[in-house]
C-alpha positions in Angstrom: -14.7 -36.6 23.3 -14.7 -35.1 19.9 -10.9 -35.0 18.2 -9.6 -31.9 17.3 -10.1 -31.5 13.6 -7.4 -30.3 10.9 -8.8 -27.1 10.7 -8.6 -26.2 14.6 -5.1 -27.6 14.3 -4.3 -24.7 12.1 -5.7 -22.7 14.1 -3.7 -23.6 16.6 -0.5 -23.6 15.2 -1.0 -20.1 13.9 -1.5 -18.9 17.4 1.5 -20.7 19.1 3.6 -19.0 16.1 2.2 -15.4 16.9 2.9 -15.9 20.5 6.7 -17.2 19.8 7.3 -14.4 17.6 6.1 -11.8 20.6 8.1 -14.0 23.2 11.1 -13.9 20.8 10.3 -9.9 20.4 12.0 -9.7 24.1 15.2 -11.4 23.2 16.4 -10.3 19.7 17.2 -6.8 17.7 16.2 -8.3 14.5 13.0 -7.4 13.3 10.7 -10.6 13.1 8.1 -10.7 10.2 5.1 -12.1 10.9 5.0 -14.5 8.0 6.0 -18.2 8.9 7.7 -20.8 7.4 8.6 -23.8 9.7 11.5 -26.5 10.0 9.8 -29.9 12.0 11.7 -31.7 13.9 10.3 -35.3 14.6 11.5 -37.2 17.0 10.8 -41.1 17.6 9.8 -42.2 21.3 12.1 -42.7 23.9 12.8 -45.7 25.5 10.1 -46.9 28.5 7.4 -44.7 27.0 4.3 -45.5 28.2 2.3 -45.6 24.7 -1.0 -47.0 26.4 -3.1 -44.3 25.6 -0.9 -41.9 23.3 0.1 -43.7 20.7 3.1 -43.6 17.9 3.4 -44.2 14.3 5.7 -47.0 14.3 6.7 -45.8 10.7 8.1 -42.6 12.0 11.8 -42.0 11.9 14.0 -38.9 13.6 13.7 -36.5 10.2 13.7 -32.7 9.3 11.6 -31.1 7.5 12.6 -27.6 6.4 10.7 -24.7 4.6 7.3 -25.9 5.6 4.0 -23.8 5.2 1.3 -23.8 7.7 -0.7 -26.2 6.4 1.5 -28.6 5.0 3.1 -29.2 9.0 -0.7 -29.7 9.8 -0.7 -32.3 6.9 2.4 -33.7 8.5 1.6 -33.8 12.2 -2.4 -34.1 11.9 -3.1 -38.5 11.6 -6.6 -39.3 11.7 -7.5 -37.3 14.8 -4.5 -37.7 16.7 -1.5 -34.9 16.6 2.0 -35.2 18.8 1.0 -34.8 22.4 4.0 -31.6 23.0 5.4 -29.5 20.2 8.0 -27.0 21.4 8.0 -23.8 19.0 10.3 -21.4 19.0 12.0 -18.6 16.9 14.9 -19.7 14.4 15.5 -17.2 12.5 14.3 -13.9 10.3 14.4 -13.5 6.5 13.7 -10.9 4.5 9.8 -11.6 4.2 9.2 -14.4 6.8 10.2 -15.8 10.0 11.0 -19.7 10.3 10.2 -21.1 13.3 11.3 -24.2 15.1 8.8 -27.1 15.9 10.3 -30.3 17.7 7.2 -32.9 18.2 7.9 -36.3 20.3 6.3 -39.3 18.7 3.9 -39.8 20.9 0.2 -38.8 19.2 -3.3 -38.5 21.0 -6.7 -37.2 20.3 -7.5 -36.9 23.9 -6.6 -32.8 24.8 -6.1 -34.4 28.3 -3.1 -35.8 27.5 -1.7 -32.8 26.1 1.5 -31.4 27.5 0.7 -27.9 27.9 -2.5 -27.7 27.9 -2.8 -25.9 31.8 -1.0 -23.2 30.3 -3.8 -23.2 28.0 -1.1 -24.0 24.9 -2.6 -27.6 23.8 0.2 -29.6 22.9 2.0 -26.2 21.2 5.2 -25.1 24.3 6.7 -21.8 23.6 10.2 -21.5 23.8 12.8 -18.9 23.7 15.7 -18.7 20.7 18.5 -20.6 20.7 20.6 -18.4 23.4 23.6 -17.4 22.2 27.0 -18.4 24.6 27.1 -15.8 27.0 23.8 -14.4 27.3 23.0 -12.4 30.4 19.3 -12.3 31.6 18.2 -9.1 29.7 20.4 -8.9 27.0 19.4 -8.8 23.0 20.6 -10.1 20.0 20.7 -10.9 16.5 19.5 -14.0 15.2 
């Protein structure tokens, strides 16, 4: 098994992105640009993980991280082989020349693509999500973000 390298992780996250904004496309009026900047949610691992193959960075404390560029949430998330098994990604809002996107990562890190959450749905560990739904929403509707 060959990890994923830095490079392919890019690659990756630029894909989920595209396919969040087009999944977003369905749900909102505002027009979404399709230049990224991303707030990372990290979260630490829940009590009664099993961490005997994933593993955690025991340094690794619940944090934002807001405004990020591609490459510097690959610098973030990518550890010596090993990125966060699931990363939801989802729309968050639209500016003026970019859309910020919304990536929560558990704490739990592999280099094994086996162990990767999403991966039948051909994802890797990248799960696309809607936007936040606004209270009220009806199956169908639109919105603003």
């Amino acid at each position: 098994m060959i990890p994923m390298t830095k490079p392919e992780f890019l690659l990756r996250l630029q894909e989920a992105g595209n396919r969040a904004l087009k999944f977003a496309e369905s749900y909102v009026l505002t027009e979404l640009k399709p230049s990224f900047k991303y707030d990372v949610e990290l979260l630490p691992l829940s009590h009664g993980s099993d961490t005997s193959q994933p593993q955690n960075n025991p340094q690794d404390k619940v944090r934002m991280e807001l405004g990020l560029t591609d490459k510097e949430v690959v610098d973030l998330l990518y550890r010596e082989g090993k990125i966060p098994i699931w990363i939801n990604i989802n729309v968050l809002k639209s500016g003026t020349t970019e859309t910020t996107l919304s990536l929560t990562c558990t704490g739990l890190y592999s280099d094994d693509e086996s162990k990767y959450y999403y991966n039948e749905k051909h994802g890797g560990p990248f799960g696309i999500k809607s936007p936040v739904l606004p209270i009220g929403y009806k199956d169908g509707d639109t919105f603003e973000l």
